[in-house]
mmCIF file as Biopython writes it, N, C-alpha, C and O atoms, coordinates in Angstrom:
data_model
#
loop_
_atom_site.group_PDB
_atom_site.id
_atom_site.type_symbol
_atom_site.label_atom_id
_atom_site.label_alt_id
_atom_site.label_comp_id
_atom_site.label_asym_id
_atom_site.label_entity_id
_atom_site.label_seq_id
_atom_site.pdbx_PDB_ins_code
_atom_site.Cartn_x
_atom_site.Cartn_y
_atom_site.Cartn_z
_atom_site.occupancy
_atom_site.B_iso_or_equiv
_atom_site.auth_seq_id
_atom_site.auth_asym_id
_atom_site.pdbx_PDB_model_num
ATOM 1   N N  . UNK A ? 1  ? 0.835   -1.181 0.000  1.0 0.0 1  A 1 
ATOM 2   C CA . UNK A ? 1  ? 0.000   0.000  0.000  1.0 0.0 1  A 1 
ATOM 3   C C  . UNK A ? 1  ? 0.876   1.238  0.000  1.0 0.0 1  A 1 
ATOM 4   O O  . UNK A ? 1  ? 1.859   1.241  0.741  1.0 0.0 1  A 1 
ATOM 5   N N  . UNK A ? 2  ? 0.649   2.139  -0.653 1.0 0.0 2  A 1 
ATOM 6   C CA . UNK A ? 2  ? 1.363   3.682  -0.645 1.0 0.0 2  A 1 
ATOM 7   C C  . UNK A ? 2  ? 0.513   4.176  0.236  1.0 0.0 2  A 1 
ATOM 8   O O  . UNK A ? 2  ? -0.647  3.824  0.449  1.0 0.0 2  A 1 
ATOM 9   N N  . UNK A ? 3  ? 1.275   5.190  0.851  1.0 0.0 3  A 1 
ATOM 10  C CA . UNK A ? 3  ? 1.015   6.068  1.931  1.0 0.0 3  A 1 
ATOM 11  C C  . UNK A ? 3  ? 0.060   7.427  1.670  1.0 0.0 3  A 1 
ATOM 12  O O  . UNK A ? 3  ? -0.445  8.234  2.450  1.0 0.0 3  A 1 
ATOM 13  N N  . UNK A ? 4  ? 0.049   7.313  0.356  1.0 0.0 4  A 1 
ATOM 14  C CA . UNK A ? 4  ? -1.414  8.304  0.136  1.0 0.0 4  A 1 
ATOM 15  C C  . UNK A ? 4  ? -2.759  7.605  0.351  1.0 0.0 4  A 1 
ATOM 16  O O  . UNK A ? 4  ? -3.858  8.130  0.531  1.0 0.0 4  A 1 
ATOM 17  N N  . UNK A ? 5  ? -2.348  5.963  0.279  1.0 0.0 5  A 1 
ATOM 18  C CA . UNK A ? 5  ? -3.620  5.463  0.969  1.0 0.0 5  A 1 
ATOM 19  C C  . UNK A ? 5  ? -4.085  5.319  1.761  1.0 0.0 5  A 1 
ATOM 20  O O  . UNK A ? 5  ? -5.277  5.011  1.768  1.0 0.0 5  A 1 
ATOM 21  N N  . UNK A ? 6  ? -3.260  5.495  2.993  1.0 0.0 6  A 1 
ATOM 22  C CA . UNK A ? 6  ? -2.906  5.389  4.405  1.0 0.0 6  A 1 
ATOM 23  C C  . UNK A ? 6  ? -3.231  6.206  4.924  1.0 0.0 6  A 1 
ATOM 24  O O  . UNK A ? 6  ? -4.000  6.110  5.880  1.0 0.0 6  A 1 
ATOM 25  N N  . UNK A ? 7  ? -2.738  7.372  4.460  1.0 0.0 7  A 1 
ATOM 26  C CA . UNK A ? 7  ? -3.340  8.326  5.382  1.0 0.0 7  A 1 
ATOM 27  C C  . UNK A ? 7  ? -4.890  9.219  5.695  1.0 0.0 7  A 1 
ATOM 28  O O  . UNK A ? 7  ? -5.144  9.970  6.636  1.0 0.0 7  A 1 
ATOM 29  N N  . UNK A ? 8  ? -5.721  8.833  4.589  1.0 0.0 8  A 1 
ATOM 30  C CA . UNK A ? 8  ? -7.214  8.850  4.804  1.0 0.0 8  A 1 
ATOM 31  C C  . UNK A ? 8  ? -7.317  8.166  6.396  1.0 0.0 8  A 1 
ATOM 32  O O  . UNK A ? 8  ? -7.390  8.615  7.539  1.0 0.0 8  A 1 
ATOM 33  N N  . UNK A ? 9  ? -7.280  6.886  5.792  1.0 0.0 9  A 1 
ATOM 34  C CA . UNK A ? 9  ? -7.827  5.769  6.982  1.0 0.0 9  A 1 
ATOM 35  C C  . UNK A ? 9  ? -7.097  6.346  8.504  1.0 0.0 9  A 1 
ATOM 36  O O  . UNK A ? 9  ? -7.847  6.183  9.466  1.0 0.0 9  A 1 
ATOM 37  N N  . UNK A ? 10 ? -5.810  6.961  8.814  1.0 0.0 10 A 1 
ATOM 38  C CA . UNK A ? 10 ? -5.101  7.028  9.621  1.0 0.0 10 A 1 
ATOM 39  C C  . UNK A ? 10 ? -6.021  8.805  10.430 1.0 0.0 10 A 1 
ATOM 40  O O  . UNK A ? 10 ? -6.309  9.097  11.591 1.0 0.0 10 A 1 
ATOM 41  N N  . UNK A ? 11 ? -6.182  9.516  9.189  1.0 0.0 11 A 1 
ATOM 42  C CA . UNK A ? 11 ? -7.190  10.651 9.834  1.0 0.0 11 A 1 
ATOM 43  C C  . UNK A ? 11 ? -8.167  10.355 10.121 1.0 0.0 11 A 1 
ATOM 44  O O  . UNK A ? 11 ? -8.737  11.027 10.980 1.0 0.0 11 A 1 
ATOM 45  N N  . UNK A ? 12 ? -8.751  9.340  9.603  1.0 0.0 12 A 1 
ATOM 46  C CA . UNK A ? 12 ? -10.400 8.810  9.994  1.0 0.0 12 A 1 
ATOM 47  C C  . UNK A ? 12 ? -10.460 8.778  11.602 1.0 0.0 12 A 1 
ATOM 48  O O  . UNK A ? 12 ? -11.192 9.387  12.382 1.0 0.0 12 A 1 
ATOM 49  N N  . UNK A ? 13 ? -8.995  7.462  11.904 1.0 0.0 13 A 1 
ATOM 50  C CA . UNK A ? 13 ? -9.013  6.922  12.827 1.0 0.0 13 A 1 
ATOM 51  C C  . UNK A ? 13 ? -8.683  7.788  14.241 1.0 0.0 13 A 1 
ATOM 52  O O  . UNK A ? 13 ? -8.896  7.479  15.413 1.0 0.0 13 A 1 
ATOM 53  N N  . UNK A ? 14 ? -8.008  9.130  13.588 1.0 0.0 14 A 1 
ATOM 54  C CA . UNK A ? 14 ? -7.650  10.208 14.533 1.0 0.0 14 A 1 
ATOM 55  C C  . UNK A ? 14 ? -8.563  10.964 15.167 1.0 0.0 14 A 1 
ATOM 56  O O  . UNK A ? 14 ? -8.841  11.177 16.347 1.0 0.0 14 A 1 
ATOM 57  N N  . UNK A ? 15 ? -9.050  11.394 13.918 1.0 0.0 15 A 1 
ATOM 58  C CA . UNK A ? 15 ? -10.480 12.096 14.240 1.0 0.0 15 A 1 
ATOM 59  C C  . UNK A ? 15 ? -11.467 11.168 15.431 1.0 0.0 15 A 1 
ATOM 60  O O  . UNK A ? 15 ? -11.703 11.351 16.625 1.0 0.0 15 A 1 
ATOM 61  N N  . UNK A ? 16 ? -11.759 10.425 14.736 1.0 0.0 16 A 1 
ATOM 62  C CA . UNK A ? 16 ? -12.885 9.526  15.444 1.0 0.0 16 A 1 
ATOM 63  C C  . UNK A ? 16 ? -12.259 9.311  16.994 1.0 0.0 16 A 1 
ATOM 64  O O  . UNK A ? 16 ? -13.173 9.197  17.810 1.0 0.0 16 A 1 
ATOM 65  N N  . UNK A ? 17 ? -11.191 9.247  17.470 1.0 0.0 17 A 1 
ATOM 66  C CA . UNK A ? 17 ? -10.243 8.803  18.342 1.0 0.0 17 A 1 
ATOM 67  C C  . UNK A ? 17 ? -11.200 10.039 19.490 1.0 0.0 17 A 1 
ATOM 68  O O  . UNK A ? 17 ? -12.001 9.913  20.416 1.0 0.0 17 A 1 
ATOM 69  N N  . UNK A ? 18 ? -10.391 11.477 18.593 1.0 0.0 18 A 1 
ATOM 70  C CA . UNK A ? 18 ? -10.467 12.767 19.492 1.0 0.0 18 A 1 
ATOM 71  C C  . UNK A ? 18 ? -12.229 12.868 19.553 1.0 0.0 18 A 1 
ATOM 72  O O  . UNK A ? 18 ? -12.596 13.781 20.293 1.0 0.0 18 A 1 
ATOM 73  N N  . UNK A ? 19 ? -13.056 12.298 19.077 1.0 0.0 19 A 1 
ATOM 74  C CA . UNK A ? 19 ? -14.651 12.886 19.190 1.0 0.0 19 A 1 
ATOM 75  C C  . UNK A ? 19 ? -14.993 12.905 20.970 1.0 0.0 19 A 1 
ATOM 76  O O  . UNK A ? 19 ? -14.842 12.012 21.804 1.0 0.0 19 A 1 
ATOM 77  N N  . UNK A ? 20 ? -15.313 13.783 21.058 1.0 0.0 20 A 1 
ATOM 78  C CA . UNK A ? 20 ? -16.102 13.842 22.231 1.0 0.0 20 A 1 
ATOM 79  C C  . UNK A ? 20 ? -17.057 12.821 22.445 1.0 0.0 20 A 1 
ATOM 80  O O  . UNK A ? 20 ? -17.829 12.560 21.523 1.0 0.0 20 A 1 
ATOM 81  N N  . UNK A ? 21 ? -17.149 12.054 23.765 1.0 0.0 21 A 1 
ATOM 82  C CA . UNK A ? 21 ? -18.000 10.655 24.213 1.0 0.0 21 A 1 
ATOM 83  C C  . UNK A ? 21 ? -19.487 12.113 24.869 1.0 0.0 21 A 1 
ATOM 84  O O  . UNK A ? 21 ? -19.312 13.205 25.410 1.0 0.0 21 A 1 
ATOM 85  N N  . UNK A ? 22 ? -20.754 11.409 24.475 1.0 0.0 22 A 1 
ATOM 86  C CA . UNK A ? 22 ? -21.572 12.206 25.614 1.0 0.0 22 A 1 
ATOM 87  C C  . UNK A ? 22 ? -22.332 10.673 25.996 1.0 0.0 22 A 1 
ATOM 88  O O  . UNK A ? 22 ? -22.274 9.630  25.343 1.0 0.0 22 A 1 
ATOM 89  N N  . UNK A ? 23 ? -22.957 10.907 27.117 1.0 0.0 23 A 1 
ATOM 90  C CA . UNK A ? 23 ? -24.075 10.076 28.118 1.0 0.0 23 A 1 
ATOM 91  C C  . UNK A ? 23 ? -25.131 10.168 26.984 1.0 0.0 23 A 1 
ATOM 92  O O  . UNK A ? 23 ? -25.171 10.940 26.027 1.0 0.0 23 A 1 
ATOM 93  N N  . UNK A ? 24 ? -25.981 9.164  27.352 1.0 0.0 24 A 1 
ATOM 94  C CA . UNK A ? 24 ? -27.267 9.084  26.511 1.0 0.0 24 A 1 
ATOM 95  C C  . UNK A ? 24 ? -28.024 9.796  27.133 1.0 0.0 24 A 1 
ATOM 96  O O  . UNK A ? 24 ? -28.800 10.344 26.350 1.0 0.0 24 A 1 
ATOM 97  N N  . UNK A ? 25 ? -28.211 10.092 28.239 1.0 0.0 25 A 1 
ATOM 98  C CA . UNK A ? 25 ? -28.910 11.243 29.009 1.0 0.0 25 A 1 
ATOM 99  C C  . UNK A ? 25 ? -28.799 12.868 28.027 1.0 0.0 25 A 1 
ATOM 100 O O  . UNK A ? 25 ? -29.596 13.690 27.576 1.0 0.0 25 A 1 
ATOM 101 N N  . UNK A ? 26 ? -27.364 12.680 28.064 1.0 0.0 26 A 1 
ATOM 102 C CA . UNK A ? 26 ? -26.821 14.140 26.925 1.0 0.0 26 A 1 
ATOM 103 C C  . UNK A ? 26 ? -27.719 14.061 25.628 1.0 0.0 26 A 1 
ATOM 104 O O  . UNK A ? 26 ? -28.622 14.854 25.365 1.0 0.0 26 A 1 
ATOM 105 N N  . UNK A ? 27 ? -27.360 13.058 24.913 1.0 0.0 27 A 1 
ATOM 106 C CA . UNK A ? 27 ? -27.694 12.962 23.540 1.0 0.0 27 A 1 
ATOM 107 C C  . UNK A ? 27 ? -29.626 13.418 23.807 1.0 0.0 27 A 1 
ATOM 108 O O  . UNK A ? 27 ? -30.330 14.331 23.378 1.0 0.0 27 A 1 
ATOM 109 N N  . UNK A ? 28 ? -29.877 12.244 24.712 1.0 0.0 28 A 1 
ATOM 110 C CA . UNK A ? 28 ? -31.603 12.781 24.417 1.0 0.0 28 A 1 
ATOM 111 C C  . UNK A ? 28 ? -31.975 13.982 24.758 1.0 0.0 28 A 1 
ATOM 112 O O  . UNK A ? 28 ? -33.085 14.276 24.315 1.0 0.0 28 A 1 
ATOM 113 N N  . UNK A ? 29 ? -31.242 15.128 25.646 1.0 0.0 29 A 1 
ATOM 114 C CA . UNK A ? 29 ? -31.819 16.283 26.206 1.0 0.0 29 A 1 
ATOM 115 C C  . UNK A ? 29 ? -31.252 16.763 24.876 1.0 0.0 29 A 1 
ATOM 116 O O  . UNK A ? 29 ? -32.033 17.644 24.518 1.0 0.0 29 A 1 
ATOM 117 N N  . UNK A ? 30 ? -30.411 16.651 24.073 1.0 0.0 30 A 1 
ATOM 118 C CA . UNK A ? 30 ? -30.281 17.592 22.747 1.0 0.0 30 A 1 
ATOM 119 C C  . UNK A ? 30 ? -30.758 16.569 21.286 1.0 0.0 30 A 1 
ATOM 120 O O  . UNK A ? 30 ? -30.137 16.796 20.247 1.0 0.0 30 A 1 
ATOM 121 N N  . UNK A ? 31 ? -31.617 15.710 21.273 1.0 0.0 31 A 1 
ATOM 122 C CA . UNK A ? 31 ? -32.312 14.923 20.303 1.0 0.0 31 A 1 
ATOM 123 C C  . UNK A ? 31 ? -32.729 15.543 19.008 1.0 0.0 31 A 1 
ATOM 124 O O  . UNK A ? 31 ? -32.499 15.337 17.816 1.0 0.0 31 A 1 
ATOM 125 N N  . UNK A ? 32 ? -33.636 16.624 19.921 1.0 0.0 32 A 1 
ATOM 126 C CA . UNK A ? 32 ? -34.630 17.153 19.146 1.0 0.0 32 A 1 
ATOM 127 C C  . UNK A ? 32 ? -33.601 18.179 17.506 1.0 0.0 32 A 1 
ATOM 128 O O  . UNK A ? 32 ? -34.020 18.335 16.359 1.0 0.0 32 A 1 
ATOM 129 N N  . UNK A ? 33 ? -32.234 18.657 18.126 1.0 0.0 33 A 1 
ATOM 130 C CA . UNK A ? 33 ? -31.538 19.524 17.561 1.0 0.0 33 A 1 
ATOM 131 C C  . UNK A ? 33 ? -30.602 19.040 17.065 1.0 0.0 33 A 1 
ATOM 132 O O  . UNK A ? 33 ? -30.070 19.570 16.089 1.0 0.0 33 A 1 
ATOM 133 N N  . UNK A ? 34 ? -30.196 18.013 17.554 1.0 0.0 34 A 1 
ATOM 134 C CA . UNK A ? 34 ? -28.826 17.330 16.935 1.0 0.0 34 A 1 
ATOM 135 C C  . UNK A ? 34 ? -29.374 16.592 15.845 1.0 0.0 34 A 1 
ATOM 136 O O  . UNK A ? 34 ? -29.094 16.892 14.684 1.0 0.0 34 A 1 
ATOM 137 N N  . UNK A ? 35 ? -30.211 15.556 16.164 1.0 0.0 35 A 1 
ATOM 138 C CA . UNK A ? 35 ? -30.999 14.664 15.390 1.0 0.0 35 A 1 
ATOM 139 C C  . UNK A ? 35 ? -31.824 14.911 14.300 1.0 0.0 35 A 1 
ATOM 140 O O  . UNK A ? 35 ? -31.824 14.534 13.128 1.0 0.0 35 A 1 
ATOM 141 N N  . UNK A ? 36 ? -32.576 15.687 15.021 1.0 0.0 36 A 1 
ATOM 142 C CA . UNK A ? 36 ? -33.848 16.175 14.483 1.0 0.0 36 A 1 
ATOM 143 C C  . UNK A ? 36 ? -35.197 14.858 14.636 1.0 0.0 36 A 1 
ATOM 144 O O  . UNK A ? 36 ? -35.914 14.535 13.689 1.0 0.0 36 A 1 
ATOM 145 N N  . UNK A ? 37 ? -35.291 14.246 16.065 1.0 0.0 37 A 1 
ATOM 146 C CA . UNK A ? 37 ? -36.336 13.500 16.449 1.0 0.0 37 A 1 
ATOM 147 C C  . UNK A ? 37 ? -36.750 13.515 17.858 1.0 0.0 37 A 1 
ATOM 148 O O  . UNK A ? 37 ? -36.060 14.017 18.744 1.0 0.0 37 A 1 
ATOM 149 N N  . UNK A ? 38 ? -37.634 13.080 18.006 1.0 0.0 38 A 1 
ATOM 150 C CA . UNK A ? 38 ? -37.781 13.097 19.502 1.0 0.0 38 A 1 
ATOM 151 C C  . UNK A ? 38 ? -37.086 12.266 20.550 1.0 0.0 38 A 1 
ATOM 152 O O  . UNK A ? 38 ? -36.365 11.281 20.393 1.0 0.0 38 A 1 
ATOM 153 N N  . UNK A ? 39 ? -37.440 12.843 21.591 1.0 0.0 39 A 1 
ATOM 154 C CA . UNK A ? 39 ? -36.454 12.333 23.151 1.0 0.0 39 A 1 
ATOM 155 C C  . UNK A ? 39 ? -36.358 10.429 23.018 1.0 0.0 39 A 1 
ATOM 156 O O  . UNK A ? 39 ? -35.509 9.597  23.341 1.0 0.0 39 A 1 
ATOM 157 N N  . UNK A ? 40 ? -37.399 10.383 22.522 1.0 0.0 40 A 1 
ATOM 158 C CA . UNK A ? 40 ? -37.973 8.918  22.956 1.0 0.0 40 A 1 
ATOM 159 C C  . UNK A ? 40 ? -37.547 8.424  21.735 1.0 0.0 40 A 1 
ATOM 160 O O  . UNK A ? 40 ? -36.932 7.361  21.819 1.0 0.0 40 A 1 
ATOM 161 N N  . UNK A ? 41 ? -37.683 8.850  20.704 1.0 0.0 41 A 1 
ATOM 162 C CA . UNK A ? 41 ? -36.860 7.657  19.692 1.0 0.0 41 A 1 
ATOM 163 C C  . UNK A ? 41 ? -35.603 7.362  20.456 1.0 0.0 41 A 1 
ATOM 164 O O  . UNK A ? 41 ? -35.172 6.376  21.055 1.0 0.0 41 A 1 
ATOM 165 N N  . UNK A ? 42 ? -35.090 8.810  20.171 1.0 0.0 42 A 1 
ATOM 166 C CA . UNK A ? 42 ? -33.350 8.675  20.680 1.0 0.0 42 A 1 
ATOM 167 C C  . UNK A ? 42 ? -32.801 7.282  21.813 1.0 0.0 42 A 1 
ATOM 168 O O  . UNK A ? 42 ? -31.982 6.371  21.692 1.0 0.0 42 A 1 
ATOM 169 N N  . UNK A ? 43 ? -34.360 8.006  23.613 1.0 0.0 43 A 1 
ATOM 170 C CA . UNK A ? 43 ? -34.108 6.929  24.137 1.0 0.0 43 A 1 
ATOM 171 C C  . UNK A ? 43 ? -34.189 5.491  23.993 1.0 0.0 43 A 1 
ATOM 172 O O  . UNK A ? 43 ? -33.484 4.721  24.646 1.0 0.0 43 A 1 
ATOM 173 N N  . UNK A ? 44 ? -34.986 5.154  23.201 1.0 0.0 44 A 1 
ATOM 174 C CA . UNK A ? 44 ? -35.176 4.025  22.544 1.0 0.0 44 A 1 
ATOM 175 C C  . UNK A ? 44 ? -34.150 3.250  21.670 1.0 0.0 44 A 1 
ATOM 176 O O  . UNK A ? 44 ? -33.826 2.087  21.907 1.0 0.0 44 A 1 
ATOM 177 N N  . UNK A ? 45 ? -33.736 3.883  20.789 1.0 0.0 45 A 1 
ATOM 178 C CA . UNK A ? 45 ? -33.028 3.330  19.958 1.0 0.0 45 A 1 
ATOM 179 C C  . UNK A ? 45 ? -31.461 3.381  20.921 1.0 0.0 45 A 1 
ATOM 180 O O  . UNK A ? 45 ? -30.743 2.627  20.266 1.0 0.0 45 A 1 
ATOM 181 N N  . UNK A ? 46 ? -30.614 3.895  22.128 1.0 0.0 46 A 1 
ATOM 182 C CA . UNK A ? 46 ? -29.872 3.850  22.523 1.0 0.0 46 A 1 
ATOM 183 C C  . UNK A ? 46 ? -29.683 2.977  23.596 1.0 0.0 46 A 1 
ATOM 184 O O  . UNK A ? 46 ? -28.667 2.486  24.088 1.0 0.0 46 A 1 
ATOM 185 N N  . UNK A ? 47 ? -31.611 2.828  24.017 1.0 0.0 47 A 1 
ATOM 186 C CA . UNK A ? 47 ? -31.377 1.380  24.979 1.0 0.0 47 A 1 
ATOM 187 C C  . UNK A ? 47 ? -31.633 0.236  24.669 1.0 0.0 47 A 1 
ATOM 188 O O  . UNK A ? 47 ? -31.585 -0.644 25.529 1.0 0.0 47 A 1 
ATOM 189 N N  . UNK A ? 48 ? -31.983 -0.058 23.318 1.0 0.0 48 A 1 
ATOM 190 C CA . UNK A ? 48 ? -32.059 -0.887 22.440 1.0 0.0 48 A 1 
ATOM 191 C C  . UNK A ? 48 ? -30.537 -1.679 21.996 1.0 0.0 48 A 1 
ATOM 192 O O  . UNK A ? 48 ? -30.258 -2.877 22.046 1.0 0.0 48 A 1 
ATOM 193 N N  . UNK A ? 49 ? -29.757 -0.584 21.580 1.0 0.0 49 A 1 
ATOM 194 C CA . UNK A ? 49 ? -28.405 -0.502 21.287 1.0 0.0 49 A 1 
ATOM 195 C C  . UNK A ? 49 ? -27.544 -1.522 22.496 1.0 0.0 49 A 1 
ATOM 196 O O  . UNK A ? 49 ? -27.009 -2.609 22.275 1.0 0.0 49 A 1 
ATOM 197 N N  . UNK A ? 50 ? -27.629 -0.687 23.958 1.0 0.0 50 A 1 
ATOM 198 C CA . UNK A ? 50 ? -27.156 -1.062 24.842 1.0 0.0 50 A 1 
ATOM 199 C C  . UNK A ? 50 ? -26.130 -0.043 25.148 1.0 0.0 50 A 1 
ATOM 200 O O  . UNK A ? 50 ? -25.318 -0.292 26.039 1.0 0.0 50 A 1 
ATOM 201 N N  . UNK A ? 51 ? -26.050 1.674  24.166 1.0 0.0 51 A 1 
ATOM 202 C CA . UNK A ? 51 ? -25.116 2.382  25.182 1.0 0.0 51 A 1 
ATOM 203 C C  . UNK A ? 51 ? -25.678 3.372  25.814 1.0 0.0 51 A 1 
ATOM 204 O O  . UNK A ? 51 ? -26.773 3.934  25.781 1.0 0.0 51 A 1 
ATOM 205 N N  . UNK A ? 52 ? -24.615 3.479  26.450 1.0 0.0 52 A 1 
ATOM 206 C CA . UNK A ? 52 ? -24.911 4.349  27.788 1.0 0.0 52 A 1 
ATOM 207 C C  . UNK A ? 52 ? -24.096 5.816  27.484 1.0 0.0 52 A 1 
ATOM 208 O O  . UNK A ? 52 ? -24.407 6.891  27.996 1.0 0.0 52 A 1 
ATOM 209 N N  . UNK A ? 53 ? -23.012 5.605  26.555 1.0 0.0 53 A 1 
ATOM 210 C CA . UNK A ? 53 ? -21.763 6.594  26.030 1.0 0.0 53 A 1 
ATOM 211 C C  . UNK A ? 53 ? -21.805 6.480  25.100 1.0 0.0 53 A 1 
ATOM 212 O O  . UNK A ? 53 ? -22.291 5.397  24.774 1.0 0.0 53 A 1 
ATOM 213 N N  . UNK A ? 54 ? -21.384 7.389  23.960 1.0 0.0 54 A 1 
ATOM 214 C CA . UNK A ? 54 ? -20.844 7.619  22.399 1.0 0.0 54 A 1 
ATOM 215 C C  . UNK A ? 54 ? -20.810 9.006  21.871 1.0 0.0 54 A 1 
ATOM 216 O O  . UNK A ? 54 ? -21.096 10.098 22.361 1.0 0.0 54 A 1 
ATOM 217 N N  . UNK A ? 55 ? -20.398 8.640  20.793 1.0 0.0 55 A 1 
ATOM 218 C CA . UNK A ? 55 ? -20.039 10.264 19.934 1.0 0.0 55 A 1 
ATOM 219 C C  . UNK A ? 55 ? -20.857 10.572 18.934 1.0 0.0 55 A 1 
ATOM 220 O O  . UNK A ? 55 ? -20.970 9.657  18.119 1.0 0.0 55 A 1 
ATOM 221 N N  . UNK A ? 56 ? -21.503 11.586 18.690 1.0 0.0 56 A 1 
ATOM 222 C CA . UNK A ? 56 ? -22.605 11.979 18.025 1.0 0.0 56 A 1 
ATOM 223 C C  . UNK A ? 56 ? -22.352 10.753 16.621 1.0 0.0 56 A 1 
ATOM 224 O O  . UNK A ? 56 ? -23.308 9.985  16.515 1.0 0.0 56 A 1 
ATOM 225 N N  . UNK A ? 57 ? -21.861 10.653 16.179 1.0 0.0 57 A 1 
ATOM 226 C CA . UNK A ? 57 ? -21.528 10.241 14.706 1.0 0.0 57 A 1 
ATOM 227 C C  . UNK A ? 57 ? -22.052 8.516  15.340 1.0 0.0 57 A 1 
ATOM 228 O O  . UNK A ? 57 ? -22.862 8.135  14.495 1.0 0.0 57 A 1 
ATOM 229 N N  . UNK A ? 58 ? -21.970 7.868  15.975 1.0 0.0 58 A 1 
ATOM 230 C CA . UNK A ? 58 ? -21.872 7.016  16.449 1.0 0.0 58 A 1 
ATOM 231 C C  . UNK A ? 58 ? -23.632 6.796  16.587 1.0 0.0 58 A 1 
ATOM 232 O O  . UNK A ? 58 ? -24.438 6.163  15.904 1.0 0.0 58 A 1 
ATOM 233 N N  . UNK A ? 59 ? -23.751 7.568  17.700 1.0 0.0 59 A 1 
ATOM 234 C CA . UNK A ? 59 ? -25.189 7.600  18.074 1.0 0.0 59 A 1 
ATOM 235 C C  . UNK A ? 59 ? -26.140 8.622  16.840 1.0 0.0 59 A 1 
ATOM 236 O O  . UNK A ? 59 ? -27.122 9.188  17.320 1.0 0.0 59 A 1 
ATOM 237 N N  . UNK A ? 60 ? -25.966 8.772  15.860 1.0 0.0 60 A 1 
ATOM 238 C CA . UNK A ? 60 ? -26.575 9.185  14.928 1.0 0.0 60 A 1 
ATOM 239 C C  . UNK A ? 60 ? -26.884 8.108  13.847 1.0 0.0 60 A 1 
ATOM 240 O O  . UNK A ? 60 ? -27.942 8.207  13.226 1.0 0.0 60 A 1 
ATOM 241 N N  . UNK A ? 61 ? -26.120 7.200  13.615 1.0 0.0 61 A 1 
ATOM 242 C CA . UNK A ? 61 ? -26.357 5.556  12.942 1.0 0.0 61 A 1 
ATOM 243 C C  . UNK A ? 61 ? -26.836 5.016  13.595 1.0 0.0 61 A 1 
ATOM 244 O O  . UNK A ? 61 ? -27.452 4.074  13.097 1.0 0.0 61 A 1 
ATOM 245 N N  . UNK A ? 62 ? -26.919 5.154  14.975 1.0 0.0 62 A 1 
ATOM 246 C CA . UNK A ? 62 ? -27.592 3.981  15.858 1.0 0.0 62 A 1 
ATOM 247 C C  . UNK A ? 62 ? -29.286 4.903  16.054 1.0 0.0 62 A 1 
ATOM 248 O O  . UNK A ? 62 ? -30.280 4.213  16.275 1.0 0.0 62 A 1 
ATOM 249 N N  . UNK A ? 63 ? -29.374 5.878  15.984 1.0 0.0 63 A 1 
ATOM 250 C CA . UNK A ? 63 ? -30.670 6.472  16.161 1.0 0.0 63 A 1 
ATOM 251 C C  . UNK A ? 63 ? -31.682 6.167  14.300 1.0 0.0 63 A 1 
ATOM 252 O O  . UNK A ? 63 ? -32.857 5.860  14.096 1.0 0.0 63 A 1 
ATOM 253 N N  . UNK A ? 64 ? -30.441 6.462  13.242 1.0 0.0 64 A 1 
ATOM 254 C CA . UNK A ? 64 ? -31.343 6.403  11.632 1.0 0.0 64 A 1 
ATOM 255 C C  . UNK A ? 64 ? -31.111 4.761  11.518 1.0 0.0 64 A 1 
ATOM 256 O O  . UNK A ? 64 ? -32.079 4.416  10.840 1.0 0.0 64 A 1 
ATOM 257 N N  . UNK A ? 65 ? -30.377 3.617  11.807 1.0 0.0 65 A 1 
ATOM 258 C CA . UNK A ? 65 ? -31.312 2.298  12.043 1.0 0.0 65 A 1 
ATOM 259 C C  . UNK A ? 65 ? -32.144 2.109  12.647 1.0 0.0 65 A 1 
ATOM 260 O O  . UNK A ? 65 ? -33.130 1.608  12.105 1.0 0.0 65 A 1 
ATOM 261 N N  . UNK A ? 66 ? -32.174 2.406  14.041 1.0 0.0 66 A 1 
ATOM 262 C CA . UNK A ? 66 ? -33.209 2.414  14.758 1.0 0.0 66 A 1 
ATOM 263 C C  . UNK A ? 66 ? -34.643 2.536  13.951 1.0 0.0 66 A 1 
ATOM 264 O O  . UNK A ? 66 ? -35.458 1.626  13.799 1.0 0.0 66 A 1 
ATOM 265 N N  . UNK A ? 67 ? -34.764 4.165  13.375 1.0 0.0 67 A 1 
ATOM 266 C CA . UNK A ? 67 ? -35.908 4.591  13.179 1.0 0.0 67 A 1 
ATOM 267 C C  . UNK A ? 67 ? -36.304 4.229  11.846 1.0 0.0 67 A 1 
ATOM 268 O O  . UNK A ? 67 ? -37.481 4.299  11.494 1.0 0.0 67 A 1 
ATOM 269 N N  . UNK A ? 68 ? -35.159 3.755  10.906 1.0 0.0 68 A 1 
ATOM 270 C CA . UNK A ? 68 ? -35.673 2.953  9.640  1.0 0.0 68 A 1 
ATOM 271 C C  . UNK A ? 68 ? -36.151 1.394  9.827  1.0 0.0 68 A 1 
ATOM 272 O O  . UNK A ? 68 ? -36.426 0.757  8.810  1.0 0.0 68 A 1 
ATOM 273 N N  . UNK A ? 69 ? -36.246 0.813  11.032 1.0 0.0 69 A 1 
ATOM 274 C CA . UNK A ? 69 ? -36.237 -0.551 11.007 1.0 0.0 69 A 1 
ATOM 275 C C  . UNK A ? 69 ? -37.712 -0.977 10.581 1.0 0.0 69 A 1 
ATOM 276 O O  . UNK A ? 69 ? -38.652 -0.183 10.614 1.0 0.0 69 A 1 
ATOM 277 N N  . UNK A ? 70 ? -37.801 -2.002 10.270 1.0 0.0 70 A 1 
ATOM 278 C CA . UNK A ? 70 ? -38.803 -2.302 9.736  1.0 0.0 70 A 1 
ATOM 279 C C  . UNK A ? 70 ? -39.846 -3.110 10.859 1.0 0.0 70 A 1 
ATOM 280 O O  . UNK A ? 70 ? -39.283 -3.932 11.582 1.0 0.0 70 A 1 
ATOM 281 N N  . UNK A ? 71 ? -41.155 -2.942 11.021 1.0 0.0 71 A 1 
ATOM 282 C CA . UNK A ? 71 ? -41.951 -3.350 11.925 1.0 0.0 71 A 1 
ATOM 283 C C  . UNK A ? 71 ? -42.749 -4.437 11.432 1.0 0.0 71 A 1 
ATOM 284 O O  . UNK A ? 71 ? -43.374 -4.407 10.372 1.0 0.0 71 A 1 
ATOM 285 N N  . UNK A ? 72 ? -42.709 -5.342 12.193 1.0 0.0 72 A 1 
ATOM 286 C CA . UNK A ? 72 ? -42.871 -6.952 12.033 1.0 0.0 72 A 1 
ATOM 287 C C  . UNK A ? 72 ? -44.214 -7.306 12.542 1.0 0.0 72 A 1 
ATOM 288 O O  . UNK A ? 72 ? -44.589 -8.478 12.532 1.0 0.0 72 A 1 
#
């Protein structure tokens, strides 16, 4: 591999490293604005998940599976 390929993946991994962790408590009191859904999806889909911590980017895939899932 050349090192122009490398170093995408190596900033990805930096970035993502430095993201700020918030409580799921955090994430749902700012749902409505970060997200753009309500308290209760958010809580839902994060205790569904099983976290308690993460970084917006994180808990933003885990909130748009959540709310795309399909009902059985």
């Amino acid at each position: 591999m050349s090192k122009a390929t490398e170093k995408p993946t190596e900033t990805a991994q930096a970035v993502e490293a430095t993201a700020p962790v918030y409580t799921a408590a955090e994430l749902v009191r700012a749902s409505e604005k970060v997200f753009g859904v309500s308290p209760d999806i958010t809580t839902a889909a994060l205790r569904v998940a099983g976290v308690q911590a993460t970084t917006i980017a994180e808990a933003e895939k885990i909130i748009k599976e959540f709310a795309n899932k399909e009902v059985k």
